[in-house]
Steps between C-alpha positions, in 0.01 A plus 500: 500500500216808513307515801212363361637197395654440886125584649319223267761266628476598814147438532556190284702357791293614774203336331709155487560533830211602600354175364740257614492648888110513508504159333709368768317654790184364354614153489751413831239573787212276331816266416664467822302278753153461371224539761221258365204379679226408250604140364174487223696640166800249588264218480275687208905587346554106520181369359553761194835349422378157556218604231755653267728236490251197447299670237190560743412849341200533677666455851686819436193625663499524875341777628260801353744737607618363283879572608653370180785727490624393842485111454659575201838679665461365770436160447812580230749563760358217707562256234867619420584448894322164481764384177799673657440238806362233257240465659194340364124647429393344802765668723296839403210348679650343779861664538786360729573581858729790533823429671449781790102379520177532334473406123673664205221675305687698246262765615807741453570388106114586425585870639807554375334495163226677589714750605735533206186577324335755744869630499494550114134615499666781733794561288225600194331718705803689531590542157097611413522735789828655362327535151172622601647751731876523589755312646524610929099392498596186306795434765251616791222314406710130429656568828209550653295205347860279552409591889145475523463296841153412418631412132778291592335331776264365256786428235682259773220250495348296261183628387353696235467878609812595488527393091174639463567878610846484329324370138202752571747786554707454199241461282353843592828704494543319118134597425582850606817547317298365183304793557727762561727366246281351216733211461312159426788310620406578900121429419595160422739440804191673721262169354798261571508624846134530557438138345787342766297752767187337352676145575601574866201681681123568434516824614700619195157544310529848620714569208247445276301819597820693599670409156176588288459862706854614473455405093217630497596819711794596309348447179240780552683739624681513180152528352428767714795675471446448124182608527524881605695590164213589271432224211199367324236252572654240307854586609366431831331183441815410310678541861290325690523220297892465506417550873290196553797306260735594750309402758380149332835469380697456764307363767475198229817456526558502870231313559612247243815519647376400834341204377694365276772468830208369726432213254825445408672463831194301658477143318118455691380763212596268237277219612229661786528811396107549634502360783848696616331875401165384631677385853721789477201723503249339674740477852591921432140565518426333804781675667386792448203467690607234772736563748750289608404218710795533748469775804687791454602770768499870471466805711526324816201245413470169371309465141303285335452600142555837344742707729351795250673773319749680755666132527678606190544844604713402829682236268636788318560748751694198737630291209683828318815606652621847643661624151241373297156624696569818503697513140189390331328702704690795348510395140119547526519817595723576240296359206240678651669848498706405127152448328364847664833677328423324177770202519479236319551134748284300374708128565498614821158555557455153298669327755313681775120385326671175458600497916129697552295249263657160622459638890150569401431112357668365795296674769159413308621160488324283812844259503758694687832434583840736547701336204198523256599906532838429365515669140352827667813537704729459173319806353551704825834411506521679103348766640720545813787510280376766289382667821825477692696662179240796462541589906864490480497718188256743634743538828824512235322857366457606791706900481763343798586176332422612131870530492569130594480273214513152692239607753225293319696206435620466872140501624390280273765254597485590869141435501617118271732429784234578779229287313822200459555504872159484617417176274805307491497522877239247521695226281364245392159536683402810274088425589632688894542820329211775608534819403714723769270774399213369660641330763647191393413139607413631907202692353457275158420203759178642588377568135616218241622142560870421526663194399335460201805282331587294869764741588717337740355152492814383303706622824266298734585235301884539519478553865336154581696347253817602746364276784666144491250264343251736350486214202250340781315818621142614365420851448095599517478779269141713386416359187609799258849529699581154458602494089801736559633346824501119392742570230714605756484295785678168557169353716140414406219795468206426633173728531521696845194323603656156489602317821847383520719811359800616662445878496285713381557808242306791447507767244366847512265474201256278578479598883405825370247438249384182731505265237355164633528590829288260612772260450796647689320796700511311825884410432586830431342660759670223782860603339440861584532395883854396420805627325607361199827303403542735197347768299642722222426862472442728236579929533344410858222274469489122537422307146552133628531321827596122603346347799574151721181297454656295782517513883741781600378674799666346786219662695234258356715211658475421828857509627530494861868590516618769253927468449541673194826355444690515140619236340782532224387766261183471409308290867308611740393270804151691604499323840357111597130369635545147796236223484654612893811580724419242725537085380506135669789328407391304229234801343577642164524869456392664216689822405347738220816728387334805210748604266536815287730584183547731225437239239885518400582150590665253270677257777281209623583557900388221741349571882566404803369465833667398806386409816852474738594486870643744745792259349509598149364122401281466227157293646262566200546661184303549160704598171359542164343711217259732640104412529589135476694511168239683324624868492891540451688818577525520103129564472402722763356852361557840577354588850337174532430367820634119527339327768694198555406245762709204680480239736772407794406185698735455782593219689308267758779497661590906525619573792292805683625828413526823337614462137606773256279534154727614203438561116686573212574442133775327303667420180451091442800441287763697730269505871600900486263689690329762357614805727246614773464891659310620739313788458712707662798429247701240690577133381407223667689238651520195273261675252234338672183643624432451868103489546431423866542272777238177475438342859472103493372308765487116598242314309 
């Protein structure tokens, strides 16, 4: 076998693998443990099925987006989970309650196929980028787009910018290759993509300008270059006519293309087709001159309208990653340099107009939000890639390392591994990633909103789910932080506002951009004067936090004796309050005992109080469930403060004295006595609690 034969097969092989690995990377992240908070395209998924299956072509519409493509996978993979636990089409709606709490939306099934798709999206891009260019930028740039934070936080939930980027991209890197190429075969897979990119987002449109000036661009400069060689009038004329059929030509067909997919795939065309385009059209217009209604934060200040145009500008800079910044960075600089020496990139600088010119839409846009930026960072990531290969090739010729053939390679795959660890770090909350470059999340904090997906609510949810009895706790949640933690947690969610809820839990989005604060600004601003039973942390800075919406200071009580004696494992006996210290034979005496406890209790322990002579005899007692039956051990809370009142009524016939007042707890069904320590470590006697001396006098 010649050498040439075992270098095509080498590169054959690397190619293969090349394809399977950035495959792979691309889909396990947005596969494992999807992070979704928006519940809208589940129900919009649903009612598209629903529509489907009964015939109802016009219900297949649901929303102007219009977000076709992702009821259609998603709703897909929803239905194949529903039949593979025969369930029925109402069980979509209204699923079951999951065995470890919450109910089970099959959330996870509707992302899984959205991100085999995304996945395979990314796989094409590699195999364009290896035959547009070469094959390290192809590797580079699937890596990189396999590990965009931004990208795959927006793949792990179920929405529609995530599909819309990854259609948008590949139809651009086929449109280019069609040009570079000539072949009419990636023309038509360009319109396929562009109609399904049609299909998912509004904001797609901007390939209708973008496709018609790259046409148009690389038509004329053929005609140009044509031009300079010295021919006759009607030569000329001749030319520019073939021009203008090239042009025509094939921007019939991808526009055909397109849609002949958007009709095709989208049963409302066949019967409202009018009223779809004219709805479609209608809500992208007002868009781009409203903003949205919803405050928004940025720079430090809370916004109502259009945060204006360095919103996007800081989403890039923070949003990017330390490879991928400066990489793209560099690869303009190189373009910029290669076109001064006479080189011919023009896919890159393609893909740069197309980052430039859908940057450009966005920021004139009034409607803002981080996501809507999305398909810009695919194109920077193409550009990184290409970037990142050029720098390590420029150092590679340097006269020291010229020598050293694998110098390139190993900091192209250095700077791969660097990029890797940064990103996967922050598994599977990918929306905490802030570029390192800048900062990271301790200076991104002060310029963008965090939490965009509910980062951490699904832990919040977990951890209150591990008290006994959370099946009978209420959470008060903000309003947009309460669709990702219900599916989660065993209780009832209720708006923060509401009276009655158990604790209360706060996320770091909506404090920051103050969204109805009028409803839980006063809450929020009492919890601050107290610490909170959890809160979950992200590279440093809190994202969620859970607080008791119950009595738990002990010093809003008024206990006149503190103790501070434990009880068992999870007790505390605060100290006691006397209706008095002094009684008639006869009297009653009230006793108020305040209990604490880590919420931990499953045991239902009983109470006693004692009231005995210098003898050791029992001459009044009360046993029972605490606060007369109504609060069991079994549902006290973490750090609440039980205030639990009883009544001793002694004797007419007492005897004058001093008699000993005792309390304790115990197991009904054995009498064991919960074990009591003092504060100093030792046990008591008898496990019981000796409270003071009460004096009794004659009647």
């Amino acid at each position: 076998m010649n050498q040439s034969v075992r270098q095509s097969r080498g590169r054959t092989v690397a190619f293969w693998a090349g394809l399977v690995f950035v495959f792979l990377l691309a889909l396990l992240p947005r596969l494992i443990y999807p992070v979704s908070r928006p519940m809208q395209w589940y129900d919009r998924s649903v009612l598209f099925w629903d529509a489907l299956l009964t015939g109802d072509l016009s219900g297949t519409y649901q929303q102007y987006h219009p977000g076709v493509t992702t009821m259609w996978v998603a709703g897909l993979g929803m239905q194949v989970y529903a039949a593979a636990h025969d369930w029925s089409g109402d069980e979509l709606s209204n699923p079951p309650p999951k065995p470890s709490g919450g109910r089970d939306y099959p959330i996870a099934a509707g992302v899984a196929a959205l991100s085999l798709v995304i996945a395979t999206c990314i796989g094409l891009a590699y195999v364009l980028l290896a035959r547009l260019i070469d094959w390290p930028v192809a590797f580079s740039g699937g890596c990189l787009l396999a590990l965009d934070p931004f990208y795959i936080a927006q793949s792990k939930v179920l929405h529609v910018d995530a599909l819309l980027a990854s259609f948008m991209l590949v139809s651009v890197l086929f449109l280019i290759c069609h040009l570079q190429k000539k072949k009419r075969a990636y023309l038509v897979f360009s319109g396929i993509f562009a109609g399904l990119a049609f299909l998912t987002k509004s904001p797609s449109g901007f390939l209708l300008p973008y496709v018609s000036l790259a046409t148009l661009s690389f038509s004329f400069c053929r005609l140009w270059t044509a031009g300079n060689h010295a021919v006759g009038d009607s030569e000329k004329g001749r030319q520019w006519g073939r021009r203008l059929w090239e042009v025509a030509c094939p921007l019939g067909i991808w526009g055909g293309t397109a849609s002949l997919v958007f009709v095709l795939l989208w049963p409302a065309m066949w019967c409202v087709p009018l009223k779809v385009l004219y709805n479609i059209v209608q809500h992208a217009l007002f868009w781009v001159e409203t903003p949205h209604d919803n405050v928004n934060f940025f720079a430090g200040r809370i916004l109502q309208g259009d945060p204006g145009s360095l919103y996007y500008m800081a989403a890039l800079a923070w949003k990017t990653t330390l490879i991928t910044l400066p990489a793209s960075g560099a690869a303009t600089l190189f373009l910029l340099r290669q076109r001064r020496h006479g080189e011919d990139n023009r896919p890159l600088w393609w893909v740069l107009i197309y980052a430039g010119g859908f940057f450009l839409m966005m920021t004139l846009a009034a409607k803002k939000g981080l996501r809507y930026l999305l398909p810009t960072f695919l194109a920077l990531d193409v550009l990184a890639a290409w970037g990142l290969v050029q720098v390590a090739r420029a150092i590679g010729r340097w006269n020291r390392l010229r020598e050293l053939a694998g110098v390139p390679a190993v900091i192209v795959v250095t700077a791969l591994v660097v990029h890797a660890t940064t990103v996967l770090r922050h598994h599977p909350y990918y929306g905490t990633h802030y570029n390192l470059l800048l900062g990271g999340s301790r200076v991104a904090q002060h310029i963008l909103p965090l939490g965009d997906q509910g980062e951490g609510l699904d832990l919040a949810a977990r951890f209150l789910n591990g008290y006994p009895g959370a099946e009978r706790a209420a959470a008060g949640l903000q309003r947009r932080s309460r669709e990702m933690f219900h599916r989660d947690f065993v209780g009832r969610t209720r708006d923060i506002e509401e009276p009655g809820v158990d604790y209360w839990v706060f996320a770091i989005n909506p404090i920051q951009r103050q969204n109805r604060i009028g409803l839980w600004g006063e809450i929020w601003d009492a919890c601050q004067q107290m610490e909170p039973l959890w809160s979950v942390s992200f590279d440093d800075i809190p994202y969620v936090w859970v607080y008791p919406a119950y009595p738990h200071d002990p010093e809003a009580f008024a206990i006149e004796r503190r103790l501070d004696v434990q009880m068992g494992d999870h007790i505390r006996l605060l100290g006691y309050r006397l209706s008095s210290s002094r009684l008639s034979a006869g009297d009653a005496l009230t006793v108020t005992l305040f209990w604490q406890s880590d919420g931990r209790l499953t045991a239902d322990y009983h109470v006693f109080v004692h009231l005995l002579s210098a003898e050791g005899l029992l001459v009044a007692q009360h046993d029972g469930v605490p606060v007369q039956g109504e609060r069991p051990t079994w549902s006290w809370r973490d750090t609440e403060v039980i205030q639990d009142e009883y009544v001793l009524v002694t004797d007419m016939g007492l005897p004058a004295s001093s008699y000993a007042l005792s309390a304790g707890m115990y197991d009904l069904p054995t009498g064991v006595r919960l074990p009591a320590v003092s504060p100093t470590g030792e046990r008591l006697p008898d496990d019981c609690i000796l409270l003071q001396d009460i004096q009794v006098t004659s009647p």
